[in-house]
C-alpha positions in Angstrom: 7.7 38.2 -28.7 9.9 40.9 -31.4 10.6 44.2 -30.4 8.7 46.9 -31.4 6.1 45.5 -33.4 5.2 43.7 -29.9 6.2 44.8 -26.9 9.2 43.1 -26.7 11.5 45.4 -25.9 9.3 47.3 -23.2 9.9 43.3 -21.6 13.2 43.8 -21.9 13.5 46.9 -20.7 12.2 45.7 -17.0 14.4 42.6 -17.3 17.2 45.3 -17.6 15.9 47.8 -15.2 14.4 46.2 -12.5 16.3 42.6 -12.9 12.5 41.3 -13.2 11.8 37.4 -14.7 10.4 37.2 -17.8 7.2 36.3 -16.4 7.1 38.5 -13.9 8.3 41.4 -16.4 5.5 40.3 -19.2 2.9 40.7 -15.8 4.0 44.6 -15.4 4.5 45.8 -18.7 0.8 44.1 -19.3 -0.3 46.0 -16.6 1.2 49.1 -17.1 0.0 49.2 -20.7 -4.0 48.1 -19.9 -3.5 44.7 -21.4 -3.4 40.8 -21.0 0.0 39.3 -20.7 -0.9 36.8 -23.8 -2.2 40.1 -26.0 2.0 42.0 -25.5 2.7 39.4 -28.3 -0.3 40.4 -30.7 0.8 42.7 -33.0 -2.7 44.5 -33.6 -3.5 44.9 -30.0 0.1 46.3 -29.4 -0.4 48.6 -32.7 -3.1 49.9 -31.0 -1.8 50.0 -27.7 1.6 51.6 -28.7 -0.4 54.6 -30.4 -2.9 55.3 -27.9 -0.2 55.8 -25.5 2.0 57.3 -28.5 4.9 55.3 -27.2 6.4 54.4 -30.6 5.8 51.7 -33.2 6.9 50.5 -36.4 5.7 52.8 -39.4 4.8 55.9 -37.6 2.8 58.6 -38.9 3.7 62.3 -39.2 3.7 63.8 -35.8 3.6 60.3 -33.7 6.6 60.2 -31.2 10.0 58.7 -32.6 13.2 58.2 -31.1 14.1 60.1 -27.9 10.3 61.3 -27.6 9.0 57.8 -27.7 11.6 57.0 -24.9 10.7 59.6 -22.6 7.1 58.3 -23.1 8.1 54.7 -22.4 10.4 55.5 -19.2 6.6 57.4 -17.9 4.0 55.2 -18.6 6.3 52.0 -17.2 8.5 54.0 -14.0 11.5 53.6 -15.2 14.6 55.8 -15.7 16.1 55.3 -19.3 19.9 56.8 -19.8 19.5 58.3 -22.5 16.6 60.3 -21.2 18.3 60.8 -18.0 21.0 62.7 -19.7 19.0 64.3 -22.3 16.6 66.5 -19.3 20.2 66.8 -17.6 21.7 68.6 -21.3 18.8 70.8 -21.4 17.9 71.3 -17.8 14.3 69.7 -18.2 13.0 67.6 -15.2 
């Protein structure tokens, strides 16, 4: 499983967060994003996946969420606090 191509990195993510398994990391992010644990390795479905929620992916087209956007998405859709967006909605008084 890569990175963004896949869903990788959203694995990793919970790993990080949560402390989670591998396994038990592939089952939420699978869950979390409508999908089969074996599919978060299938670049098409996670193309397709990764735009419908708008969460970032490789190649994106003009107005699809990059960087800090995409982030904010991601910490949303899985329940997760990201740093970065942490202090970013602390910077500019967002919540």
């Amino acid at each position: 499983m890569g990175g963004i191509r896949t869903a990788g990195d959203l694995v990793l993510r919970m790993q990080l967060a949560r402390g989670m398994r591998i396994d038990e990391a592939k089952s939420y992010v699978a869950e979390k994003l409508g999908v089969a644990p074996l599919e978060l390795s299938d670049c098409l479905v996670m193309r397709e996946t990764r735009e419908a929620l708008d969460i970032g992916y490789s190649m994106p087209g003009p107005g699809a969420a990059k960087g800090l956007e995409a982030k904010v998405r991601i910490a949303n859709v899985l329940g997760i606090k990201i740093n970065s967006v942490e202090q970013f909605k602390r910077k500019t008084g967002l919540r």
